[in-house]
C-alpha positions in Angstrom: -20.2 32.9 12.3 -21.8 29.6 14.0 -19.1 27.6 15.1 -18.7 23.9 14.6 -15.8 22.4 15.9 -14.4 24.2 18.9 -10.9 22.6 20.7 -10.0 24.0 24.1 -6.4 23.3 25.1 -5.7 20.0 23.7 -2.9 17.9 24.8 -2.7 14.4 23.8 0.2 12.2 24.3 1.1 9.0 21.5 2.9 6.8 23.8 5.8 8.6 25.8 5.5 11.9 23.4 3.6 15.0 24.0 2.3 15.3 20.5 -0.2 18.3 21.2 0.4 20.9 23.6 -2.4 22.8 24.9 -4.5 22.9 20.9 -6.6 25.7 21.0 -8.9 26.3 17.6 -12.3 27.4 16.3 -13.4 26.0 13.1 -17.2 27.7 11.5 -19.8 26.2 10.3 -20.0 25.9 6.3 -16.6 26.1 5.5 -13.0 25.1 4.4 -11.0 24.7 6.7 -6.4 23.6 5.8 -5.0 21.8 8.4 -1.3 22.1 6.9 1.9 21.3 8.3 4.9 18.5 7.7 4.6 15.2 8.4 4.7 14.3 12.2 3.6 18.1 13.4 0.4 16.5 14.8 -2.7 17.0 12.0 -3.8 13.2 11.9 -3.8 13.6 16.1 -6.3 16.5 16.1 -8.1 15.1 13.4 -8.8 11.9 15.6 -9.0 13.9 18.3 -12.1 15.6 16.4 -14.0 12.6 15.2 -13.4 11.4 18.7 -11.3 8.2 18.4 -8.6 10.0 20.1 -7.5 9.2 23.8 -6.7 12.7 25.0 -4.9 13.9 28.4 -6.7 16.9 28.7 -8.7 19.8 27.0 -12.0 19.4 25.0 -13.0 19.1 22.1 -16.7 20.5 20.5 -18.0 19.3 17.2 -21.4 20.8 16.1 -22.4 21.3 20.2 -21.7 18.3 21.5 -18.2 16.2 22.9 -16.1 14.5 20.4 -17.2 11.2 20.1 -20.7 11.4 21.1 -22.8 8.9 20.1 -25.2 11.2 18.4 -22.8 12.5 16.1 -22.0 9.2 14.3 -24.1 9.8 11.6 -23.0 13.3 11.5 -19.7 12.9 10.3 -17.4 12.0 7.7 -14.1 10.7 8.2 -11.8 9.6 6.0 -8.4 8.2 7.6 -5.1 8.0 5.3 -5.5 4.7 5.5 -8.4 2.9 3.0 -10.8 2.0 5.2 -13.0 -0.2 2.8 -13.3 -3.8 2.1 -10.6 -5.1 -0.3 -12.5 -8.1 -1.3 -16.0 -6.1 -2.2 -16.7 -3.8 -5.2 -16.7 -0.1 -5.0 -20.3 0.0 -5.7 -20.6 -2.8 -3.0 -18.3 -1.3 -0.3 -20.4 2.1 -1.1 -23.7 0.5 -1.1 -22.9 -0.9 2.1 -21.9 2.3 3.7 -24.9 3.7 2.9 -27.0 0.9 4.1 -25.7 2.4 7.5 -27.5 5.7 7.2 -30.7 4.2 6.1 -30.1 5.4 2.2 -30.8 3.4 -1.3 -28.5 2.4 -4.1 -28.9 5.9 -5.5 -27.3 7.6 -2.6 -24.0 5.2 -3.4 -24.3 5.4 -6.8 -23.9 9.3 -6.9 -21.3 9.6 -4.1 -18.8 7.1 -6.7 -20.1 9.6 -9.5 -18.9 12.0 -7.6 -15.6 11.0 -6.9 -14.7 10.3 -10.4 -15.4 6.5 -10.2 -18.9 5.6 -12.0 -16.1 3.8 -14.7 -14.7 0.8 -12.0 -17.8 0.9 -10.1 -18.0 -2.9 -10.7 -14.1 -3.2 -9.8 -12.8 -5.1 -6.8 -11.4 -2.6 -4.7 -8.2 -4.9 -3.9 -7.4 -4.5 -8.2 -7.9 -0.7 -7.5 -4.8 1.5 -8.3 -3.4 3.7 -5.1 -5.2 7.2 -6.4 -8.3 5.5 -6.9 -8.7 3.1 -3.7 -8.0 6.7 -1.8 -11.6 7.6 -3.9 -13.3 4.9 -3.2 -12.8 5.7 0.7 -13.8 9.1 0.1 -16.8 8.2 -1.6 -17.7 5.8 1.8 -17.2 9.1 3.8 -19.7 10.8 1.3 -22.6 8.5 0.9 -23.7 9.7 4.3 -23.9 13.7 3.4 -22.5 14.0 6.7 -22.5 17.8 8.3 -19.1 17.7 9.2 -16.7 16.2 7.2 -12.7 15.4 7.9 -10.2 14.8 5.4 -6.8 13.0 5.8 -4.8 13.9 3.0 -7.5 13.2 0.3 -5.7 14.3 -2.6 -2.6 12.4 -2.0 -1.5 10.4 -4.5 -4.3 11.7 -7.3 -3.4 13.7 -10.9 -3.8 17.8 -10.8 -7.0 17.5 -13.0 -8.3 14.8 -10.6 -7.2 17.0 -7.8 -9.2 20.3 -9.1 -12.1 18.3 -9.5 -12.5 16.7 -6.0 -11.8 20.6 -4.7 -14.2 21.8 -6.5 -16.8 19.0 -4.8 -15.1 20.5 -1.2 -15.9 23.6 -2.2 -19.9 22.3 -3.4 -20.2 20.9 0.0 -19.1 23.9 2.0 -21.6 25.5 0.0 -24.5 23.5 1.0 -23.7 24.2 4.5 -21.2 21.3 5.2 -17.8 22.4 7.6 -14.6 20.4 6.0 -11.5 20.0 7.4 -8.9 19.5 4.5 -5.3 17.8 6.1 -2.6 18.5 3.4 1.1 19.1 2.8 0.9 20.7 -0.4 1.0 24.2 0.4 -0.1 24.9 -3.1 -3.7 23.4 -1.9 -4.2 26.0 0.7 -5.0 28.8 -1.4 -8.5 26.9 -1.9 -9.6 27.2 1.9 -11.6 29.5 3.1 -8.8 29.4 6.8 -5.9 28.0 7.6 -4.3 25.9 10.6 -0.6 26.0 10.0 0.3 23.1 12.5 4.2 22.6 13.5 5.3 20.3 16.7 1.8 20.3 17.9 1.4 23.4 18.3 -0.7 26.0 16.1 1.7 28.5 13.9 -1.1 30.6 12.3 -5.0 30.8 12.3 -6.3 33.0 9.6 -7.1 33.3 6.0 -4.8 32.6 3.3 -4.2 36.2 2.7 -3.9 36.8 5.8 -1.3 34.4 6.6 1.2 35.9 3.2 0.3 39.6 5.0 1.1 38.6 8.1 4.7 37.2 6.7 5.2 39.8 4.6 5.2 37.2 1.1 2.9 36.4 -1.6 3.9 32.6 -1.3 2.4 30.3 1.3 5.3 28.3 1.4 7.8 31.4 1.9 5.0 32.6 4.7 5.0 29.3 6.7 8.6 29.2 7.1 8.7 32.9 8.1 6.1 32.0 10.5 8.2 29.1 11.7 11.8 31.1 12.5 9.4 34.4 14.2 8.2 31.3 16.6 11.3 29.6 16.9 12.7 33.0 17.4 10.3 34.1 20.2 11.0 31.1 22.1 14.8 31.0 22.0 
């Protein structure tokens, strides 16, 4: 398959710390792709790393043929940080509208992006009166707007119900299908099973890179949870 996102021995210090050592991955073109792994072991890093707002120490980093950060591939991609990154004293439909202003698209491009995100209802709702779950939507929906080819994810279902949840999967999975490559952050191991691949990220360093069922196989477990710790104590093991 057509890669998209290639990263070639990525290290990237955060202050004094080493927080990636040497990153190595290949992500494809059209699909779903988990970065998973605790808090701290370095997925927000190689996510900025990708969208190219990263200062790195070495290595390189690929997205869709060209270096991370290029000025071409602005309006290529989506990026939505953990943080809202929308304007608290605007509207949904304003902060959306706006967004789209940016890649040259109408009020119809914003209105469908909130529709899809489950927010057509507060549309007219300052953001700043907007509950935790759905000021986390209203950034996604900015990262939308654009139909970008690449899309990256912090955490996007943190923080939102399990019917919620399904729902903005099921849009993940829409986009993959319409030729868009995601990159899904998450500590929910239970969201995993819904990729098409997995990065299983611990200390900055990359545990596994496979399919889901590949991953339980490979650790000898049905559960994903069960498998990354197996895959953990086999590294930690190797290196001791």
């Amino acid at each position: 398959m057509e890669t998209a996102i290639e990263v070639n021995d990525l290290v990237v210090h955060r202050g004094k710390r080493e927080v990636l050592h040497g990153f190595n991955c290949r992500i494809a073109r059209g699909s779903v792709t988990g970065l998973l792994g605790p808090s701290g072991s370095g997925k927000t890093t190689l996510m900025r790393a990708i969208v190219g707002v990263q200062i790195v120490k070495s290595g390189t980093v690929t997205v869709l043929g060209q270096p991370a950060g290029s000025p071409d591939l602005r309006r290529r991609i989506g990026y939505l940080t953990q943080a809202p990154s929308v304007y608290l004293d605007l509207t949904v439909q304003e902060n959306t509208r706006y967004f789209a202003s940016l890649y040259g698209l109408g009020a119809a491009a914003a209105d469908r992006a909130i529709a899809d995100v489950g927010l057509a209802d507060a549309a007219r709702q300052l953001i700043a009166t907007l509950s935790g779950g759905q000021l986390s939507r209203a950034s996604l929906a900015c990262a939308l707007v654009g139909q970008p080819e690449v899309l990256v994810l912090d955490e996007p279902t943190v923080g939102q119900d399990p019917v919620l949840r399904d729902e903005l999967w099921r849009q993940f999975r829409q986009l993959a299908a319409g030729g868009a490559t995601l990159l899904v952050s998450s500590h929910v191991m239970d969201e995993a099973r819904r990729c098409d691949r997995l990065l299983l990220i611990r200390d900055g360093q990359l545990i596994a890179d496979d399919t889901p069922a590949a991953v339980k196989t490979a650790a000898s477990t049905d559960d994903l949870d069960d498998a990354f710790l197996t895959l953990i104590r086999e590294r930690e093991g190797a290196l001791a």
